[in-house]
C-alpha positions as CSV (number, residue, x, y, z in Angstrom):
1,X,0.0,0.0,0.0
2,X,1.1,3.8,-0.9
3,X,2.5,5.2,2.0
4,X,0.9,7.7,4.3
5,X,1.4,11.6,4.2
6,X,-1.6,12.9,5.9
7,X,-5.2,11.9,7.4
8,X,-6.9,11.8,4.2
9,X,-4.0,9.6,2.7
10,X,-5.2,7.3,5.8
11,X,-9.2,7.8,5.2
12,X,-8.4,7.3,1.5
13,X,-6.7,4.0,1.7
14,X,-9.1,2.4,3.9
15,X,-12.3,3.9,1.9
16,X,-10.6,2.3,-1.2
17,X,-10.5,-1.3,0.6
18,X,-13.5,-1.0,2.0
19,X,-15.2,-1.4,-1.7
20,X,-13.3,-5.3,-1.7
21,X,-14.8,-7.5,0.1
22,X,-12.9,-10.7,0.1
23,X,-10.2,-11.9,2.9
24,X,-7.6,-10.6,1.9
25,X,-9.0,-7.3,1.9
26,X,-10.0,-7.6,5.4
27,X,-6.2,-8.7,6.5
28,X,-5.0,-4.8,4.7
29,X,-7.9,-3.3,6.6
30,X,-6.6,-5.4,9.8
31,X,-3.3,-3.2,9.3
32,X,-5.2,-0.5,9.2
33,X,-6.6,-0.6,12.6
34,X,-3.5,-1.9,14.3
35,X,-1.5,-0.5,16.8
36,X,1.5,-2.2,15.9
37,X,1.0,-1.1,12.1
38,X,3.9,1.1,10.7
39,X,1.1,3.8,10.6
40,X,0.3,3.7,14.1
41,X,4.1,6.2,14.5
42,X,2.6,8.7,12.3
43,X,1.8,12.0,14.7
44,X,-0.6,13.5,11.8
45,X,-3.1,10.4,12.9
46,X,-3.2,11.4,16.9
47,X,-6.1,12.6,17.1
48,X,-8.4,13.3,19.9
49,X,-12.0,12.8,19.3
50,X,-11.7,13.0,15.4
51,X,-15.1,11.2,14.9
52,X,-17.1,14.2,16.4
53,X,-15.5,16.7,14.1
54,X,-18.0,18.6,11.9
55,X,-15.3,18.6,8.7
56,X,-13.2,15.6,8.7
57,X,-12.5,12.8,6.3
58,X,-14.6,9.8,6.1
59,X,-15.2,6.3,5.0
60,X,-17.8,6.4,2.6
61,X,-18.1,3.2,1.5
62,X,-18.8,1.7,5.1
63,X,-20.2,3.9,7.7
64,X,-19.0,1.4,10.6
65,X,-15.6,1.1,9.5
66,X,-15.8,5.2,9.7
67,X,-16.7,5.2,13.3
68,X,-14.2,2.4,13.4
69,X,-11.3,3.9,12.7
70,X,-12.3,7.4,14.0
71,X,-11.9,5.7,17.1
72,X,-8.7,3.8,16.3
73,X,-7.4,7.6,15.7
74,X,-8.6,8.5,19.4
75,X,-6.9,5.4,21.0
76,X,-3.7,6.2,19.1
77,X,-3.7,9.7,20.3
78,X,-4.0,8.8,24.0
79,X,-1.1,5.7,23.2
80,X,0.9,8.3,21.8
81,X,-0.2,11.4,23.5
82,X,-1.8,11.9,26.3
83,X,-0.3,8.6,27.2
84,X,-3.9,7.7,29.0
85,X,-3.5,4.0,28.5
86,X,-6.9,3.4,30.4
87,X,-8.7,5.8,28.4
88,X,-7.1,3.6,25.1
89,X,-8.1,0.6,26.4
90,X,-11.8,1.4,26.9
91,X,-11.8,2.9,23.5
92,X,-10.6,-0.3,22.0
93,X,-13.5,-1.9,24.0
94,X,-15.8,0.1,22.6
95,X,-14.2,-0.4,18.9
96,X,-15.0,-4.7,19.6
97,X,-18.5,-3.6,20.9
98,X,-19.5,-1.9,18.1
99,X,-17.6,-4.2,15.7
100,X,-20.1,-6.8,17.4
101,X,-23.3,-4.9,17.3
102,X,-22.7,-3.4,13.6
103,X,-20.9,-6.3,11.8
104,X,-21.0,-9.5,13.2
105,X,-24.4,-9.6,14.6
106,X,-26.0,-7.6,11.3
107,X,-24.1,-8.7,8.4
108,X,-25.1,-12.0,7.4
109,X,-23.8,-14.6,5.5
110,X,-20.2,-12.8,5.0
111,X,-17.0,-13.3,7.1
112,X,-14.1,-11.1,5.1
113,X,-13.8,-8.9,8.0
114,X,-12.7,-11.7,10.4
115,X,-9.0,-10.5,10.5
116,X,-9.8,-6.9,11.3
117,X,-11.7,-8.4,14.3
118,X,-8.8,-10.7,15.2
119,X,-6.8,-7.3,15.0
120,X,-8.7,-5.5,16.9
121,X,-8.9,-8.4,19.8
122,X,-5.1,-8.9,20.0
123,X,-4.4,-5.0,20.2
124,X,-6.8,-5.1,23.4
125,X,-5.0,-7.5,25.2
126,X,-2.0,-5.7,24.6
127,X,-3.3,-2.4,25.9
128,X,-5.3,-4.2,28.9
129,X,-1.7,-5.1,30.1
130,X,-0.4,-1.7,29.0
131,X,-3.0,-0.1,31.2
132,X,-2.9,-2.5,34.1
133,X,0.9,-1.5,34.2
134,X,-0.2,2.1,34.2
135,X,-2.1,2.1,37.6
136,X,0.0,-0.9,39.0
137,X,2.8,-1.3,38.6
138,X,4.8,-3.8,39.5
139,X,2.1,-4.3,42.8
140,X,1.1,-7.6,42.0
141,X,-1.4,-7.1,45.2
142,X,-3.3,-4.1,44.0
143,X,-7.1,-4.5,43.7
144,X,-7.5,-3.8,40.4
145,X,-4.8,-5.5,39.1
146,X,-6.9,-7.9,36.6
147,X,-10.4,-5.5,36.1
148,X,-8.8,-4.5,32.6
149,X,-8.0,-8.3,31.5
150,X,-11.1,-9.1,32.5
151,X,-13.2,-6.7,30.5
152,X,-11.5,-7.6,27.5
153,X,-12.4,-11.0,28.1
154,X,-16.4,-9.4,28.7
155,X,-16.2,-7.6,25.4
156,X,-14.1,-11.0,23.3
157,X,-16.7,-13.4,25.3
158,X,-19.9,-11.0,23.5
159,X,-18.4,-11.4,20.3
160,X,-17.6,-15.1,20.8
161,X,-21.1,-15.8,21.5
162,X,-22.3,-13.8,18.3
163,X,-20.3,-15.8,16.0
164,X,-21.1,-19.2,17.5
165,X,-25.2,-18.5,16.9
166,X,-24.2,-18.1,13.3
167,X,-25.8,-21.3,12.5
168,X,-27.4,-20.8,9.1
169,X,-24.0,-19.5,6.6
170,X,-22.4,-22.0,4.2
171,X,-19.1,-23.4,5.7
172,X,-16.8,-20.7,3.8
173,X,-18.7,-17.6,5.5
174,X,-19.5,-19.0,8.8
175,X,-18.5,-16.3,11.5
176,X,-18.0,-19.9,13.4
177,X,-15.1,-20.0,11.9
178,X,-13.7,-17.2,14.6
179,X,-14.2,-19.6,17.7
180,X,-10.5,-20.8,17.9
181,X,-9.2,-17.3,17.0
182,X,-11.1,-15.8,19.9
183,X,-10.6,-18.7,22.2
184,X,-7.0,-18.6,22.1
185,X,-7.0,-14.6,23.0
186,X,-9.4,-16.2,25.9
187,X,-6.5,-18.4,26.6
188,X,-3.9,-15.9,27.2
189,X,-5.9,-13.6,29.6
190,X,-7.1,-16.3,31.2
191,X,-3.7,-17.5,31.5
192,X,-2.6,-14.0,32.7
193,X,-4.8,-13.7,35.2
194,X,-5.3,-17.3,36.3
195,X,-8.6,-18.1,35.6
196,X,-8.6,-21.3,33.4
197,X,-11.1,-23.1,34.7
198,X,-13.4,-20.5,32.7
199,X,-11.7,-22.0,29.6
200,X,-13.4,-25.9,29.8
201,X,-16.9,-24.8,28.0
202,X,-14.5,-23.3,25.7
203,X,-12.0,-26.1,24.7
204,X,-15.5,-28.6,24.9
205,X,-16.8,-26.3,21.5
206,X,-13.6,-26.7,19.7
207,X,-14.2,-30.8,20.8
208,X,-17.2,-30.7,19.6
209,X,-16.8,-28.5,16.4
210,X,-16.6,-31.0,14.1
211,X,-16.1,-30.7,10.1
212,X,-15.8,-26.9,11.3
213,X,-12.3,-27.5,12.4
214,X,-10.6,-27.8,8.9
215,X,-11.8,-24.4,8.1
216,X,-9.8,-23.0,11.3
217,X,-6.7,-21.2,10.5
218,X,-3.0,-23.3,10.5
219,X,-1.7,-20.6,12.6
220,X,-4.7,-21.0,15.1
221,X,-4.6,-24.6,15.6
222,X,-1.0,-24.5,16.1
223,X,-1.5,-21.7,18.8
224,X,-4.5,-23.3,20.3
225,X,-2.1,-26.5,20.5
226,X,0.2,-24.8,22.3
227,X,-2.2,-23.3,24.9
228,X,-4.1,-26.3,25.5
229,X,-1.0,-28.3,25.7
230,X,0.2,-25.7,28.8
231,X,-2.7,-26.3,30.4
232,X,-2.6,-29.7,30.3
233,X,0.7,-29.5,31.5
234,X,-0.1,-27.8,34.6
235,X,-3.1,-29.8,35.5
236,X,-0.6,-32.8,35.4
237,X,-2.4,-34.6,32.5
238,X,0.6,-35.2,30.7
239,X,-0.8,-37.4,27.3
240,X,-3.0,-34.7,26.2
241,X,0.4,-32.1,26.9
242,X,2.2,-34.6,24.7
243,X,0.1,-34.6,22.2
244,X,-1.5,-31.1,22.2
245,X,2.6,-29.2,22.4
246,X,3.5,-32.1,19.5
247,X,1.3,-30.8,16.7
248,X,2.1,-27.4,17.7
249,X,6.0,-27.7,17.7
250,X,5.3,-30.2,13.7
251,X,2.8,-28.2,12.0
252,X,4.9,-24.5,13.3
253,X,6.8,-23.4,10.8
254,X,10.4,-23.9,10.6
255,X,11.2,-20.5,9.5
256,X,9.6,-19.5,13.1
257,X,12.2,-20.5,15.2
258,X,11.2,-17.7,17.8
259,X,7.9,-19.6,18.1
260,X,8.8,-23.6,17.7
261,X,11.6,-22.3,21.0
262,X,8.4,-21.3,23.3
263,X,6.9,-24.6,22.3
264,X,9.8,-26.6,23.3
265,X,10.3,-24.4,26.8
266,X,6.9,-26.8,27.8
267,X,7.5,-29.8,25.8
268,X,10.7,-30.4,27.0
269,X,10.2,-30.9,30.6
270,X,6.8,-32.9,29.4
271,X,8.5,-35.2,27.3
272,X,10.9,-35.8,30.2
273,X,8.4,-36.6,32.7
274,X,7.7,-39.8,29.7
275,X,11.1,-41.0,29.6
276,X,12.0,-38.9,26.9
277,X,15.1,-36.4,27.1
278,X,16.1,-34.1,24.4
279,X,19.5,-34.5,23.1
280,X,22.1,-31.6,23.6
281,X,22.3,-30.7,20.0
282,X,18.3,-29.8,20.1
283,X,18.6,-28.0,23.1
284,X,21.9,-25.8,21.6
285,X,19.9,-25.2,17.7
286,X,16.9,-23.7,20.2
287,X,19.3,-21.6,22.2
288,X,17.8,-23.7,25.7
289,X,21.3,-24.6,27.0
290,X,19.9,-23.7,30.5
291,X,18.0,-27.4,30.1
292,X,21.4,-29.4,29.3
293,X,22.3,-30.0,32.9
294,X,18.9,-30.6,33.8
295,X,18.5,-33.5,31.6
296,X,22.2,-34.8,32.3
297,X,21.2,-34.4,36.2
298,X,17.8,-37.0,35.6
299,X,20.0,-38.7,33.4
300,X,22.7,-39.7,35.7
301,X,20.1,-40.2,38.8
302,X,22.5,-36.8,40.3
303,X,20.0,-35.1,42.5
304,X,22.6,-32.6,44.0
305,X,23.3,-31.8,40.1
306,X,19.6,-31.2,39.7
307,X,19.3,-28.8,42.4
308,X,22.7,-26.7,41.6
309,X,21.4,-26.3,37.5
310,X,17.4,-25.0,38.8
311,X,19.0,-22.9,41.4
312,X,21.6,-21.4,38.8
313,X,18.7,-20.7,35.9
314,X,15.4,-19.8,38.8
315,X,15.1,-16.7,37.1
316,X,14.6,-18.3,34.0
317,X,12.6,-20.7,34.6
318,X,10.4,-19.0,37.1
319,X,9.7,-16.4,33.9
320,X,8.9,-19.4,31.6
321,X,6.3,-21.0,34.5
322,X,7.6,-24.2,34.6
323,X,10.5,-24.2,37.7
324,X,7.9,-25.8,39.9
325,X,7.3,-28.5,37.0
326,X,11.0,-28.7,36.6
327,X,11.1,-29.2,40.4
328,X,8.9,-32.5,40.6
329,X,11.7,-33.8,38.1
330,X,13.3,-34.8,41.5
331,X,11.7,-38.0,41.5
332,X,12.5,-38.9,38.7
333,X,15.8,-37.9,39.4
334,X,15.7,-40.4,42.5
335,X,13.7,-42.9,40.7
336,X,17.0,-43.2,37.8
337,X,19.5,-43.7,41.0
338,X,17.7,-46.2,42.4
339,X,17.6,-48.4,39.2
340,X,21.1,-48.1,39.0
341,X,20.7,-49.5,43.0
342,X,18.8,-52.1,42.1
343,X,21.2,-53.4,39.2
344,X,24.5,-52.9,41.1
345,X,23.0,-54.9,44.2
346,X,21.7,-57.6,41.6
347,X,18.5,-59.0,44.4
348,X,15.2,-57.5,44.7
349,X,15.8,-57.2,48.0
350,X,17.9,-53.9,48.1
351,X,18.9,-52.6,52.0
352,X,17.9,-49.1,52.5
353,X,21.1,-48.2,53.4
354,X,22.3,-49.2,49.9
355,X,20.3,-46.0,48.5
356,X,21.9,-43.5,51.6
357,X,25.5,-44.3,50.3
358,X,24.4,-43.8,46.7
359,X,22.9,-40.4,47.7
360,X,25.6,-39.2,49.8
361,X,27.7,-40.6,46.7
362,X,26.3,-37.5,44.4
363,X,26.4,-35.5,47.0
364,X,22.9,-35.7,48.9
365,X,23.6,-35.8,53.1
366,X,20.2,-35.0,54.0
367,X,17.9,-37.4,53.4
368,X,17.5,-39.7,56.9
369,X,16.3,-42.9,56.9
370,X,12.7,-41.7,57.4
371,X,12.3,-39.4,54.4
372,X,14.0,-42.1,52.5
373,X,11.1,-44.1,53.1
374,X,8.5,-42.0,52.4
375,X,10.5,-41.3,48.9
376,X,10.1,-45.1,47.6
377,X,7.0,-44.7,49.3
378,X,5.7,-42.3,46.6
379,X,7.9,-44.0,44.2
380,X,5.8,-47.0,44.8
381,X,2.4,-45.2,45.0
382,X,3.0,-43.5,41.7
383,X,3.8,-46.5,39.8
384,X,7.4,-45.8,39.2
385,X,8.8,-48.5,41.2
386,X,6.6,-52.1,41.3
387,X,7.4,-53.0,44.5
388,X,6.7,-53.2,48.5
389,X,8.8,-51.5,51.6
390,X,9.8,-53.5,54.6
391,X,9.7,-51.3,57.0
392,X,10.4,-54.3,59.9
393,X,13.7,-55.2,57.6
394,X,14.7,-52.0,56.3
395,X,14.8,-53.3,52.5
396,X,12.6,-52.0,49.1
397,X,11.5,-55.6,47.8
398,X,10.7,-54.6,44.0
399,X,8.9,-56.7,41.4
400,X,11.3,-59.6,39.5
401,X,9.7,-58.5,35.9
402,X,10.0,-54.9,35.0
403,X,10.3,-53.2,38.6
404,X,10.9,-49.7,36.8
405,X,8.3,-49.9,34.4
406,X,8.9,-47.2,31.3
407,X,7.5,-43.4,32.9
408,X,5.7,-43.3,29.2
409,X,3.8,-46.1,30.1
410,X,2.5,-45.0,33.2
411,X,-1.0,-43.4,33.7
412,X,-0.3,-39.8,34.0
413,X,-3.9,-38.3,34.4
């Protein structure tokens, strides 16, 4: 598109694609109305209440996308100037509100405008963290800390309902076609303000969506993937993680290495809660060196290993969400030192004391005889040992066939 010299350059432009209405048009619109769009810099569009001016420009082909964008000028100028980020992010809710009311819920049987929607929902959840910064800070206690994440969840929720009533369009201009779109911006406020139990009904419609599903965007399965598959992750139901963070890292593209590294950061620790450890040369293409000595730590069975490497790289994984996951690797850390117990005594009667000297062997001191027990003890419980305890005799008695089953094959749920 020519570039931009003044506001009727801007009104121009978008009156011009306004007369195309196909897809692609709507994804140059989407630009249009972004605030990450090269035009978004431009001073000549900050504008404070532009819409109510009695000689302005104007969108004459669409009188919503008028109001539209005469809006999108008034959030930019309090962005840009008056650096009001509340004031933008209640103008940007009122832009999805009346993108709801005017488009979606009138215009029937049409769907081109979709990515301008999608645009305009991604924006908001930038500027509801913009604006929560704004009057918080970094006071993770203040009161009001999520009211701005959760009105733009209101505002996405109103649309979502909208475009799952469309029931009567043809497959190619369903508005149906916006549930995973809008449920993955539901994902990541819900995720920011930790709130996913309000996603279930959600993830049940894209269950239940059936042939609907093919006509979903690559890029939002792949990111719906990767949401669902974190979630799983942290509600310990580790096959569905597998599998949900799997299709997400295969069908990402290569070329979006930035985005296939995020994937791994949760798929990594999944995978080695299964049995499966990433090799080094993996770990070094996606710059995630700070996982090497984790895996060689569960590996070897070093627990002392394991606790030097997560305190060494807590502020990493604490930003990443998963150093409590990475924590619980422990046991499987324990569970790897005890096989090598087991196969070094050579009887499936192994003395307790055999597993102190192996502990205090890579460098673990603390662990009394007790808290030994009640390790195995959960080792036992969660099906990673087959075995008994003798408490009487001091001795783990494990099974004679397969006493460390494979973790894989373990019920994880």
């Amino acid at each position: 598109m020519p570039s931009l010299r003044s506001v009727d350059d801007y009104f121009a432009q978008v009156d011009s694609l306004c007369y195309y209405q196909d897809w692609e048009t709507g994804e140059k619109i989407s630009k249009m109305v972004s605030l990450k769009d090269e035009h978004s810099q431009a001073p000549f569009l900050h504008i404070d209440a532009y819409g109510s001016r009695t000689k302005r420009c104007r969108v004459t082909e669409d009188e919503v996308f008028d109001e539209i964008v005469c809006l999108h000028l008034h959030v930019l100028y309090n962005v840009h100037v008056a650096q009001d980020l509340v004031t933008a992010q209640s103008t940007q809710i009122q832009i999805i509100q009346l993108f709801n009311k005017e488009i979606l819920q009138k215009r029937k049987d049409e769907n081109w405008f979709l990515p301008v929607f999608y645009r305009l929902c991604t924006d908001l959840r930038w500027l509801s963290k913009c604006a929560e910064t704004s009057v918080s800070g970094d006071d993770e206690g203040d009161s009001n800390a999520n009211s701005f994440f959760e009105s733009a969840a209101k505002a996405i929720t109103e649309c979502y309902r909208t475009c799952v009533s469309d029931v009567h369009a043809e497959q190619g201009t369903t508005k149906k076609v916006a549930m995973l779109n809008m449920t993955n911006q539901l994902f990541q406020i819900y995720f920011q303000i930790n709130k996913l139990n309000l996603l279930k009904p959600l993830i049940r419609a894209i269950e239940n969506c059936g042939p609907l599903y093919k006509h979903f965007l690559m890029a939002d399965k792949v990111a719906y993937n990767y949401f669902l598959g974190r979630k799983a992750m942290f509600d310990a139901d580790l096959n569905l993680a597998e599998k949900s963070l799997l299709y997400a890292f295969r069908n990402c593209p290569a070329e979006s290495m930035s985005n296939k590294r995020k994937i791994l950061i949760y798929l990594i620790p999944v995978k080695m809660f299964l049995g499966h450890m990433p090799t080094a040369s993996l770990l070094h293409q996606y710059k995630l060196d700070e996982f090497q000595e984790v895996v060689a730590a569960v590996k070897d069975g070093n627990l002392a290993l394991l606790d030097a490497t997560l305190i060494r790289n807590e502020a990493f994984f604490i930003q990443c969400g998963i150093f409590l996951m990475l924590e619980k690797l422990r046991m499987i850390t324990f569970r790897t030192l005890f096989k090598k117990v087991s196969q070094i005594v050579g009887t499936a009667q192994i003395p307790l004391e055999a597993f102190q000297t192996a502990l205090r062997f890579v460098g673990v001191n603390d662990v009394d005889m007790e808290e030994l027990e009640c390790i195995i003890a959960n080792l036992i419980a969660s099906k990673k040992i087959k075995g008994y305890l003798s408490h009487q005799h001091r001795k783990l008695v494990i099974s004679k066939t397969n006493a460390f089953p494979t973790l894989s094959g373990i019920t994880t749920n």
